[in-house]
N, C-alpha and C positions, 0 to 999 in steps of 0.2 A: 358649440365646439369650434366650429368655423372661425367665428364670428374671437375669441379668445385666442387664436394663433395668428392672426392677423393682428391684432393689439397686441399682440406679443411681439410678433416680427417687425410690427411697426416702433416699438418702444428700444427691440435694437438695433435698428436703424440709425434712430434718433440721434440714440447715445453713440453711434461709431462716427458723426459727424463733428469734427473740429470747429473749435471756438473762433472765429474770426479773428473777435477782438483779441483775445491771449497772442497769437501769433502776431501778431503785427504793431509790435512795442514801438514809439517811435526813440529815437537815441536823443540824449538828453545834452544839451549846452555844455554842462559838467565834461560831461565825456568825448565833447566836442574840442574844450577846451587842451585837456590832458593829451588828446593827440596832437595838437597842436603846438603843446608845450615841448612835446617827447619833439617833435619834427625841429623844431628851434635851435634845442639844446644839439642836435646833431647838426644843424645849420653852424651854431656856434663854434660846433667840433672843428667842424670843415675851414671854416674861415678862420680860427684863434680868438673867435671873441672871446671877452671877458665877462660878458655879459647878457641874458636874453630875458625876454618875457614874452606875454600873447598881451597885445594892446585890446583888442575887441575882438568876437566873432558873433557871425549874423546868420539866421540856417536861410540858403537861398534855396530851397528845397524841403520837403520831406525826409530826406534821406541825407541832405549834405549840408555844411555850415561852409563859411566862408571867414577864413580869422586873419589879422592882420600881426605877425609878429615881428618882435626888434631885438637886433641883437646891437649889442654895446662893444664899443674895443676903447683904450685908454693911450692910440697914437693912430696919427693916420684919421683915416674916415671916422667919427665918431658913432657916428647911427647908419644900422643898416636897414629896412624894411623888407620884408616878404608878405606876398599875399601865400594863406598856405587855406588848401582846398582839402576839406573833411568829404570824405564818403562812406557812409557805413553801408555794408552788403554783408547779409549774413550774420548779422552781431558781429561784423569785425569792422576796426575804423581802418581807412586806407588815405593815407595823407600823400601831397604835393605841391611842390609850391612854385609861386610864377613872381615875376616882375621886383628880383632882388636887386634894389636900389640901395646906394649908400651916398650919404649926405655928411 
């Protein structure tokens, strides 16, 4: 009898313990990219470009990617670069960017 509620107590134990792996999804290039892009396009807003994209992104982390994007304008500066810094916390991506150059 004992011996049957301790296997029992033990079996719900078990099962009230979370999965590691499940919770700890890492965030995907894909979704690295896309905030990336979203940051660009608002880069572009800000400036007039006419044009933007994500040249590359590189995760320098676990948790964060690092992407290089470019905005286009059709007078003036041609190219402008950003480094734009991905950090996902919480399933959410949180972007920023440094060292807007234009050439």
């Amino acid at each position: 009898m004992i011996k049957r509620m301790v296997a029992t107590a033990t079996a719900a134990a078990i099962a009230l313990v979370p999965v590691a792996s499940a919770s700890a999804v890492q965030p995907s290039k894909s979704a690295a990219k896309a905030a990336a892009l979203a940051r660009a396009k608002q880069l572009a807003k800000q400036t007039h470009a006419s044009s933007y994209k994500v040249i590359r992104c590189s995760r320098s982390t676990p948790s964060r990617y690092v992407c290089q994007v470019q905005n286009g304008f059709k007078s003036g500066a041609r190219t402008c670069t950003a480094t734009v810094t991905v950090t996902f916390s919480a399933g959410r991506a949180r972007t920023g960017y440094s060292n807007y150059v234009c050439f």
